[in-house]
C-alpha positions as CSV (number, residue, x, y, z in Angstrom):
1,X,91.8,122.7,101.9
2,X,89.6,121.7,99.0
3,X,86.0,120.6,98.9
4,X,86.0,119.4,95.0
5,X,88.0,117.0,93.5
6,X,88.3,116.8,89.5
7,X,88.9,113.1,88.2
8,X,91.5,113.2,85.4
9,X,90.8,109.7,84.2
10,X,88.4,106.9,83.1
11,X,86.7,103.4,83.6
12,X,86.9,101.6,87.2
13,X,89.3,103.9,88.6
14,X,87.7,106.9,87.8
15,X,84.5,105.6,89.5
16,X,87.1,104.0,92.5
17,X,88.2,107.5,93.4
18,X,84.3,109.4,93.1
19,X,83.1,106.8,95.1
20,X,85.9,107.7,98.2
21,X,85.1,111.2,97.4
22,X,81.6,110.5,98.1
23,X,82.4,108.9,101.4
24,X,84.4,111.8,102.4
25,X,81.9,114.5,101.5
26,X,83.4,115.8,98.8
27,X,82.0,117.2,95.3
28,X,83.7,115.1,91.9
29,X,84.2,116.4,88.6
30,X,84.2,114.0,85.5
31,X,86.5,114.8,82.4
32,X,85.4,112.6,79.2
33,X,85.9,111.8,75.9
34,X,83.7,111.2,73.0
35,X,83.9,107.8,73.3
36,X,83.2,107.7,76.7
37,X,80.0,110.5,76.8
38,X,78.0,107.3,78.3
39,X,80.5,105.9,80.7
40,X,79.7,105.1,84.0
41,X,82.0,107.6,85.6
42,X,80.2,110.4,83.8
43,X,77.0,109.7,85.3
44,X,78.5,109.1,88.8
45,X,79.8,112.7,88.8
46,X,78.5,116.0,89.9
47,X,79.9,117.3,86.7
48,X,81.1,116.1,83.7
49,X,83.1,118.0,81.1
50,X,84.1,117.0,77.5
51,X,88.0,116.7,76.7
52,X,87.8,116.3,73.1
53,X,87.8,112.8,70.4
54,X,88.3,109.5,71.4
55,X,92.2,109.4,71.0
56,X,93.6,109.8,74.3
57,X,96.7,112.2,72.8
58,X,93.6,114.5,72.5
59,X,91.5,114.3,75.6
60,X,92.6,112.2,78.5
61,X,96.3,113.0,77.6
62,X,95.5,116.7,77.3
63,X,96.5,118.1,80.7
64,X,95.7,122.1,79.5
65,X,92.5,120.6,79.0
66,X,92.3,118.9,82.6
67,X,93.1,121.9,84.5
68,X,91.3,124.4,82.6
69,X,87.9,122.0,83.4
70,X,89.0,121.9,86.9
71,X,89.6,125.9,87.0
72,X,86.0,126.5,85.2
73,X,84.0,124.0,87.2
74,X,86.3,125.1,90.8
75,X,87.5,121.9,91.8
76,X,90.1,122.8,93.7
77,X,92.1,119.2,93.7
78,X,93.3,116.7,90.9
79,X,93.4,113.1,91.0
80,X,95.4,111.1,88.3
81,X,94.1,107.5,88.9
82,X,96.8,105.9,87.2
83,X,98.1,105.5,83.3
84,X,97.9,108.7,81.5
85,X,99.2,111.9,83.1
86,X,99.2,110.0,86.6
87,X,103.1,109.9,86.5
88,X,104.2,113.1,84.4
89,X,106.0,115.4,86.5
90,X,105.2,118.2,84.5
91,X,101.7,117.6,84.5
92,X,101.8,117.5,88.2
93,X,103.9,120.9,88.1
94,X,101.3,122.4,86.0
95,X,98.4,121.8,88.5
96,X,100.3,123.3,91.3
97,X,101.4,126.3,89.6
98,X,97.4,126.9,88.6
99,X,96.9,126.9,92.3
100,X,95.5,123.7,92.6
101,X,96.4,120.1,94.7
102,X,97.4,117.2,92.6
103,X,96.4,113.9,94.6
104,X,99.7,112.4,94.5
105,X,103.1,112.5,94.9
106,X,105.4,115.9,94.8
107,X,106.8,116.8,91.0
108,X,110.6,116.4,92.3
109,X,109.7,113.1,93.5
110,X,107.7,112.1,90.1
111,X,110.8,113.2,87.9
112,X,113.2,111.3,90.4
113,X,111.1,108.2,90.8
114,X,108.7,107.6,87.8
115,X,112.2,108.2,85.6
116,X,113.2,104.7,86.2
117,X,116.8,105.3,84.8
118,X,117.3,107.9,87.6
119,X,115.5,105.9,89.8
120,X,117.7,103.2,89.8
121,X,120.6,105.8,90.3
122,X,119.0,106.9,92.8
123,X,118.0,103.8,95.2
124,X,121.4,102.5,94.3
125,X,123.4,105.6,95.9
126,X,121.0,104.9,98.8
127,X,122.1,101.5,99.3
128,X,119.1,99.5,97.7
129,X,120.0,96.6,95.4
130,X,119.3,96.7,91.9
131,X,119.0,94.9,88.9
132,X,121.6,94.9,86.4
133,X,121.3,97.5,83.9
134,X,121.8,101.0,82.3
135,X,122.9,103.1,85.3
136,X,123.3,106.4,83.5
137,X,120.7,109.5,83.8
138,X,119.9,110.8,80.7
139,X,118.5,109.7,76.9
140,X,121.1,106.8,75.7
141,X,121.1,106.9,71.9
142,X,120.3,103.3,70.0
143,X,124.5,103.2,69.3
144,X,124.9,103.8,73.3
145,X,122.4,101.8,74.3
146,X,123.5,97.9,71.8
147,X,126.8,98.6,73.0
148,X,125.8,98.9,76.7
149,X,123.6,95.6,75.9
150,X,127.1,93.6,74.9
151,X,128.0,94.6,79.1
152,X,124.8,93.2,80.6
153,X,124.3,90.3,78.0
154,X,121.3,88.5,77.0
155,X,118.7,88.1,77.5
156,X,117.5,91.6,78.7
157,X,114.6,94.3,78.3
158,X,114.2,96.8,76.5
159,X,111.7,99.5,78.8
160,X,110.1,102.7,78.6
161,X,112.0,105.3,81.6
162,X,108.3,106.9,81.7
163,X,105.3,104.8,82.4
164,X,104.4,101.5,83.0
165,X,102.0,98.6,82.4
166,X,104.2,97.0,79.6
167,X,103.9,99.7,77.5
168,X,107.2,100.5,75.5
169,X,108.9,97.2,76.9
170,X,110.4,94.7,74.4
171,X,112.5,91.3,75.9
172,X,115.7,90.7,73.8
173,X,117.1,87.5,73.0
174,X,120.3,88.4,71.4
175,X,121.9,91.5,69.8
176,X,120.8,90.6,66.1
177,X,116.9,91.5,66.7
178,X,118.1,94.3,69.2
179,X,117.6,97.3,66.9
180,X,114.3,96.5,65.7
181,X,113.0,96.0,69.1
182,X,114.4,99.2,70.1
183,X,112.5,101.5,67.1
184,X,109.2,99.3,68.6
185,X,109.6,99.9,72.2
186,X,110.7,103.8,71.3
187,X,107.4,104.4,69.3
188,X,105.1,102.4,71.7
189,X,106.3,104.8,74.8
190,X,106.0,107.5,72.8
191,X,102.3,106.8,71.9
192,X,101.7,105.7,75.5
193,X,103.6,108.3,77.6
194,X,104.6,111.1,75.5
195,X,108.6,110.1,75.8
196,X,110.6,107.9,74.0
197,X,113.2,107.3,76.3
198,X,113.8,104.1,77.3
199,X,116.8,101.9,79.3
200,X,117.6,98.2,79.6
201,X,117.7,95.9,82.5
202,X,118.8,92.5,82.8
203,X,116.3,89.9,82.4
204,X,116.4,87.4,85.5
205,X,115.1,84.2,84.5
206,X,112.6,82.3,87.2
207,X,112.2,85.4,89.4
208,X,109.2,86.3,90.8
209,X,107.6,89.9,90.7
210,X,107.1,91.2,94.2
211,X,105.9,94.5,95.1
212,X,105.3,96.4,98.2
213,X,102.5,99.5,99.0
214,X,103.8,102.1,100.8
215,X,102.0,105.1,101.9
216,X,103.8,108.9,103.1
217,X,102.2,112.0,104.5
218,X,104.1,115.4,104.5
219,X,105.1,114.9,108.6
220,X,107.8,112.4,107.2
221,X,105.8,109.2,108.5
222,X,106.4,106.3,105.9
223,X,104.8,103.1,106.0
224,X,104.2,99.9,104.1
225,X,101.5,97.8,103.8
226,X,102.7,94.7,103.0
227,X,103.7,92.8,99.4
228,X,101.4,91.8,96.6
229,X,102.3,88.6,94.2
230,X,102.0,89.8,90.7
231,X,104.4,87.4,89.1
232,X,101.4,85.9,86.3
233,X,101.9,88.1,83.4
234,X,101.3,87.9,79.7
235,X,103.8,90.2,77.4
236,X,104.9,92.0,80.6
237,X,100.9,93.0,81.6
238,X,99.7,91.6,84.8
239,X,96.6,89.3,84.7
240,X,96.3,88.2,88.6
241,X,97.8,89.4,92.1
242,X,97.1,88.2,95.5
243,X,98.1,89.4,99.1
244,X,100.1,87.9,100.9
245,X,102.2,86.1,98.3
246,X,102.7,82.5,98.5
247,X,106.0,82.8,98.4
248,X,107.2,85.5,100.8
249,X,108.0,84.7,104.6
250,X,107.9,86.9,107.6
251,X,111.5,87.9,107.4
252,X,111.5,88.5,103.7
253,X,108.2,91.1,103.9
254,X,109.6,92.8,106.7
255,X,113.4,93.0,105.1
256,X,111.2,94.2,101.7
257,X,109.1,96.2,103.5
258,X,111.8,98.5,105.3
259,X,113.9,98.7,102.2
260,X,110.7,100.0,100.5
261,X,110.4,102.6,103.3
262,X,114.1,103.4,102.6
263,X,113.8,104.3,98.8
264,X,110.9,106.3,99.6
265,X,112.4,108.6,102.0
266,X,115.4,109.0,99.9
267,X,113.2,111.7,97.3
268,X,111.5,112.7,100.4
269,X,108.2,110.4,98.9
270,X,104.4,112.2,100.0
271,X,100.9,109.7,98.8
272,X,100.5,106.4,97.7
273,X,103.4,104.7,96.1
274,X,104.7,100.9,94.7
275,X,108.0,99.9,95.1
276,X,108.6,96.5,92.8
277,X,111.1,93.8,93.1
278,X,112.3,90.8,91.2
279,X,112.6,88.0,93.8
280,X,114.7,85.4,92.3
281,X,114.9,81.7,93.5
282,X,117.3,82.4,96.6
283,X,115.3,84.9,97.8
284,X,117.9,87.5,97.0
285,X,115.6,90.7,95.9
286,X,116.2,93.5,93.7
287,X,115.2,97.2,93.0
288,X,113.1,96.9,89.9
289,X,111.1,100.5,89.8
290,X,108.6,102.4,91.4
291,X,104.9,103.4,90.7
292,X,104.7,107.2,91.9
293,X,100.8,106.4,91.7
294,X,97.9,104.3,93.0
295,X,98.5,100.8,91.8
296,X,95.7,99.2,89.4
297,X,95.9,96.2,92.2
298,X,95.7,98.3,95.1
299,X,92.7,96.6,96.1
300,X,94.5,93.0,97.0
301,X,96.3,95.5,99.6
302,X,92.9,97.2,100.8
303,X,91.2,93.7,101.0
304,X,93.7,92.1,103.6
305,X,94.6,95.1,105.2
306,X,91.2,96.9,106.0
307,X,92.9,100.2,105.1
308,X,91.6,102.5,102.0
309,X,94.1,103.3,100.1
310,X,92.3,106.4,98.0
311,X,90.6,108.0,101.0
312,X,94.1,107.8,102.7
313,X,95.6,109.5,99.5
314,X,93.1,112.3,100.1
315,X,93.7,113.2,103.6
316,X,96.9,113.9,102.9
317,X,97.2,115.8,99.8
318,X,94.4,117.6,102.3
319,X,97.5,118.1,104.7
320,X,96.7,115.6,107.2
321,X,98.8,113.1,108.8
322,X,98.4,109.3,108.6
323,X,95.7,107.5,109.8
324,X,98.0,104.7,110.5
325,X,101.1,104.3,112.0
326,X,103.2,100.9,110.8
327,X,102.7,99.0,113.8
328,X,98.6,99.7,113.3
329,X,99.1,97.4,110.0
330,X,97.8,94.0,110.3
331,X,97.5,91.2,107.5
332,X,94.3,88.8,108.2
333,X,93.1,86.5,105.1
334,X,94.2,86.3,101.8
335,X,92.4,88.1,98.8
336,X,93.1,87.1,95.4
337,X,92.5,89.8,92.2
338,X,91.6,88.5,88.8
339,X,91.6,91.5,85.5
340,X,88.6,91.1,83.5
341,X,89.4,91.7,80.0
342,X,87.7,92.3,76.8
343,X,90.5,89.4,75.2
344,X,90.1,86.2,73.6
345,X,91.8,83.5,75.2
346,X,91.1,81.4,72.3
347,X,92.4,83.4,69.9
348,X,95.7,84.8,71.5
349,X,94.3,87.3,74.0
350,X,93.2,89.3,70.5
351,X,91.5,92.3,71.8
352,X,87.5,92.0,71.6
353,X,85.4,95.4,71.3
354,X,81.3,95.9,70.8
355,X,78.6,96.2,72.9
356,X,77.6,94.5,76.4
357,X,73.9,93.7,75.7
358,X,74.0,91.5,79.1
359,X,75.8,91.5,82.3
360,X,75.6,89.4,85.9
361,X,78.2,90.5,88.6
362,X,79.0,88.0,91.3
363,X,78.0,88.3,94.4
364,X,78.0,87.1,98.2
365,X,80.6,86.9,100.9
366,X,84.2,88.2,100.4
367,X,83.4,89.4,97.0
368,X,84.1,92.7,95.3
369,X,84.0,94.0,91.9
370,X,85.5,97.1,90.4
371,X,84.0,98.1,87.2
372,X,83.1,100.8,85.1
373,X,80.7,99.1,82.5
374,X,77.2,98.2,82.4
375,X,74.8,96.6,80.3
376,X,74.4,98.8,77.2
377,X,78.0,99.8,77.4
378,X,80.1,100.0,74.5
379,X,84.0,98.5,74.2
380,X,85.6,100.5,72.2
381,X,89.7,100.1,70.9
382,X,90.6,103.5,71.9
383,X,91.6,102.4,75.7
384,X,92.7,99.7,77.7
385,X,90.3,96.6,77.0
386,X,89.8,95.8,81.4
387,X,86.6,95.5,81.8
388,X,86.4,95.2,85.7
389,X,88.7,93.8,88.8
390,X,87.1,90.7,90.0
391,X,88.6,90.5,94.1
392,X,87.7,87.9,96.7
393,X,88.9,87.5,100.5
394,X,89.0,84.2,102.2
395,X,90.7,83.6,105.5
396,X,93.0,81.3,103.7
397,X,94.5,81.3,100.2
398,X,92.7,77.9,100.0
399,X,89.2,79.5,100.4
400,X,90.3,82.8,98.6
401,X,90.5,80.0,95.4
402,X,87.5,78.6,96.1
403,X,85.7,81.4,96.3
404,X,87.1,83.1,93.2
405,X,86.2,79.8,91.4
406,X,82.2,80.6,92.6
407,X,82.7,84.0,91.5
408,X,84.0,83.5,88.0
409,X,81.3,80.3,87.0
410,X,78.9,83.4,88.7
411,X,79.9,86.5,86.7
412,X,78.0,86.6,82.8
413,X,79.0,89.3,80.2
414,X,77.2,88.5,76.7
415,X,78.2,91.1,73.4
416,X,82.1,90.8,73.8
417,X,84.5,87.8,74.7
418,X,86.1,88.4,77.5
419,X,89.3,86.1,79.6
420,X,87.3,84.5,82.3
421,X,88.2,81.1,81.0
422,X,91.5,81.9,81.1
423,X,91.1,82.9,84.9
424,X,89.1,79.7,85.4
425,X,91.6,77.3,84.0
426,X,94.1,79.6,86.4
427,X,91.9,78.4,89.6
428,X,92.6,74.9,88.5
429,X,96.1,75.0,87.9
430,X,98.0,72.5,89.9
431,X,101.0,74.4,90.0
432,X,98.9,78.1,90.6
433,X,97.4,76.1,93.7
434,X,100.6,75.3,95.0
435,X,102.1,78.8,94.7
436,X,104.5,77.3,92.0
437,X,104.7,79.7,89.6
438,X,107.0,82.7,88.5
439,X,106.9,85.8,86.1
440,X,106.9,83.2,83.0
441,X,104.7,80.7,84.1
442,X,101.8,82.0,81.5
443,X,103.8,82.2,78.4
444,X,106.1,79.4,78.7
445,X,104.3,76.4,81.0
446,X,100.8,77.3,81.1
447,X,99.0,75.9,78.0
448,X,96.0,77.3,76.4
449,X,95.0,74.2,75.2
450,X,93.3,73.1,78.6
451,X,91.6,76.4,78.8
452,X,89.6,74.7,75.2
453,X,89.1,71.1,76.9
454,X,87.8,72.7,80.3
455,X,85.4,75.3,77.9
456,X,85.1,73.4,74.5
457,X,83.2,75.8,72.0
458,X,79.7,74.6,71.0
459,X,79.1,76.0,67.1
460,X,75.8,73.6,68.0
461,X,74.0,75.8,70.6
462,X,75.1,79.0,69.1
463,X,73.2,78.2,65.9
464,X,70.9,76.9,67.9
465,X,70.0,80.1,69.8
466,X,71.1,82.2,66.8
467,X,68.0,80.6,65.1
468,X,66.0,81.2,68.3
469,X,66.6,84.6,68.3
470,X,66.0,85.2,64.7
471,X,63.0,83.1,65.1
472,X,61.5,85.6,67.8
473,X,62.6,88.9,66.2
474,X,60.5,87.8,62.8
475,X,57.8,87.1,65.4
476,X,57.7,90.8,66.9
477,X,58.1,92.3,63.1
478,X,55.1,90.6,62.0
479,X,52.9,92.0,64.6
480,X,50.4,94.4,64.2
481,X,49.6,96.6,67.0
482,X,46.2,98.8,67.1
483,X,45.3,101.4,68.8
484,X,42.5,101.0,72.1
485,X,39.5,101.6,71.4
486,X,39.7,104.0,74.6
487,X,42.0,106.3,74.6
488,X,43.4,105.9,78.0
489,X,43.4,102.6,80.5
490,X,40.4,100.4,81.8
491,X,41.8,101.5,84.8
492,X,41.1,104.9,84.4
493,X,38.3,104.6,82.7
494,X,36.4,102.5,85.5
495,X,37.5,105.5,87.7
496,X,35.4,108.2,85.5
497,X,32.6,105.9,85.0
498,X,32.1,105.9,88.8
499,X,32.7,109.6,89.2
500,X,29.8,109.9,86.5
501,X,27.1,107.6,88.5
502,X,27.9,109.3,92.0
């Protein structure tokens, strides 16, 4: 049993997880980087310890580092959050052999499951459908792997076996760019994950991207929590998920669901877990990989299901069994997740860093905001440019829209540009309202161009308060401030006066 709980990563989910350590009682330890000696997670901590610069291969991807702060400041459990280390197997080895918990799933499980080439070997032997691909276990060389591609055929992708997030994935439209795309995807996982090895999966065009939460204790109780829609996506990242999806029916979640179950009991699966699936037209779903971590969207799950997914984590890396058993799981509303990036969405999502010098979270009924930023807080390019997760609950998808509409014309971040237009114009979207939309709805029928009729840029006003501004700074420069004549308050000095004529 363990009373402190070290924090092995960054930004909103690294004050997500202190905050359900705070609820439970529990003392937090805070690992940073240079870059991040400010960040919000540092101050919410009991203790904070330095990692090392701000590349991430040398602190928040340094896992001697993580477990030698969590021996010295006697933490005696780790919690991944998710990117980084979250799904290394060896990392997770190398917390238990220092005698310590990882929060998460078991090493054997890691290596069977966040491996998505055995992973699909390994679902498929136990009966779970798949999508066509590379079914071997092992590194394929670049020879093995274009001649493997002339089997599935085109188009396909090109994806990282370690990892997620779009990192190391590459779509390929026919064998002549293959090779190229191969080197990029290779030397993208590697930066990203530490491992180069990746596999290729066929690419099914119109499918949707389906995925179901599933949580295990060590008692062998498995259960789901339902599906979450993340099909809109830009260059494989997600930008929006809601719960329940639009498109799934009753039979379809619970067929999903108990598959999902299935593939988790066959690595004998412990914690929080994602199993995705490509849902095509028909209906007809397929294995796509799993998540051996907490999800960046788990909150869509949390929101319609009243269950915390992180505290839930906790008790049972604490040895403890469920809280809840499947029939206990209830869906009521809809809740709706928008990522709040530091992007331009006039200038093709380009990533935008600097300083926030102002900031005005949303508020009011059914609204909740992740974040780990404030005003004063510095975007920097070292990390992932998600600023916060903007979630609303409504107790229909129609009033879930309406209310993330409120929300987004609510939330003000001045110093960097940031994709709430983008999520704005979303809100509007004909096709979005309807539920008509699939894992290439961004890229190929969504157009940017109403995002700049809907928020025109105004070079007017901005000169116009850039002037302003100048205006007032020359105002403060040219003042000259003496010193009182007194050398302390009126008040005060009223208050000696009076003691003197008692």
């Amino acid at each position: 049993m363990f009373n402190k709980v070290l924090i092995a990563n960054r930004g909103e989910i690294a004050v997500r997880i202190l905050r359900a350590c705070r609820e439970l009682g529990l003392e937090t330890v805070a690992v940073y980087s240079e870059a991040d000696r400010n960040a919000l997670h540092v101050r919410y901590a009991d203790e904070a310890y330095l990692l090392g610069p701000a590349p991430s291969r040398e602190s928040y991807l340094r896992g001697d580092k993580i477990i030698e702060a969590a021996l010295k400041s006697g933490a005696g459990a780790i919690h991944p959050g998710y990117g980084f280390l979250a799904e290394r197997a060896d990392f997770a080895q190398a917390v238990l052999d220092a005698g310590l918990v990882f929060i998460g799933p078991k090493p054997s499980a890691i290596a069977a499951m966040g491996d998505k080439a055995i992973a699909r070997a390994t679902v498929r032997a136990a009966g779970v459908p798949v999508v066509p691909g590379t079914e071997d276990v092992g590194n394929l060389s670049d020879e093995e792997l274009l001649e493997r591609a002339k089997s599935i055929g085109f188009p396909l992708l090109i994806k990282a076996t370690a990892g997620g997030g779009g990192k190391g994935m590459r779509e390929v439209r026919s064998l002549e760019e293959m090779p190229a795309l191969l080197t990029a995807a290779r030397r993208e996982a590697k930066a990203s994950f530490g491992d180069d090895n990746v596999y290729l999966e066929k690419l099914i065009v119109g499918a949707r991207h389906i995925e179901i939460q599933i949580l295990a204790d060590t008692f062998g109780n498995v259960i789901h929590l339902g599906e979450r829609e993340c099909s809109l996506q830009r260059r494989h990242q997600k930008l929006l998920e809601e719960s329940p999806s639009p498109f799934v029916d009753d039979d379809l979640r619970q067929r999903m669901g108990a598959v999902a179950v299935q593939a988790a009991r066959a690595v004998d699966y412990v914690n929080a877990g994602t199993i995705e699936f490509l849902v095509d037209k028909d209906k007809n779903f397929y294995f796509l990989e799993m998540n051996t971590r907490l999800q960046v969207e788990h909150p869509v799950t949390e929101l319609v299901t009243g269950i915390d997914i992180v505290k839930e984590q906790i008790r049972i890396a604490r040895g403890r069994q469920l809280s809840y058993s499947q029939e206990d799981v209830r869906f009521k509303g809809h809740a709706i997740e928008c990522r709040i990036n530091a992007e331009d969405p006039f200038n093709n999502f380009m990533p935008s860093t600097g300083r926030i010098t102002h900031m005005n979270i949303p508020s009011g009924p059914g609204i909740r905001v992740d974040t780990g930023v404030y005003a004063g807080f510095e975007i920097t390019p070292y990390y992932d440019p998600m600023i916060a997760k903007l979630l609303v609950w409504g107790e229909t998808r129609a009033q879930a829209i309406l209310r993330m509409r409120r929300a987004l014309e609510e939330y003000r971040l001045i110093g960097v540009r940031t994709n709430i237009p983008f999520h704005q114009t979303m809100m509007d979207s004909h096709r979005f309202m309807g539920g008509q939309y699939d894992t290439r709805f961004v890229e190929e029928r969504f157009r940017m161009e109403e995002v700049e009729r809907t928020a025109p840029l105004r070079p007017d006003v901005a000169a116009i308060i850039a002037t302003l501004v100048a205006d007032r700074e020359t105002r403060l420069a040219a003042q000259i401030i003496r010193p009182a004549k007194r050398d302390t308050s009126n008040w005060k000095w009223v208050s000696r006066w009076e003691r003197l004529h008692r």
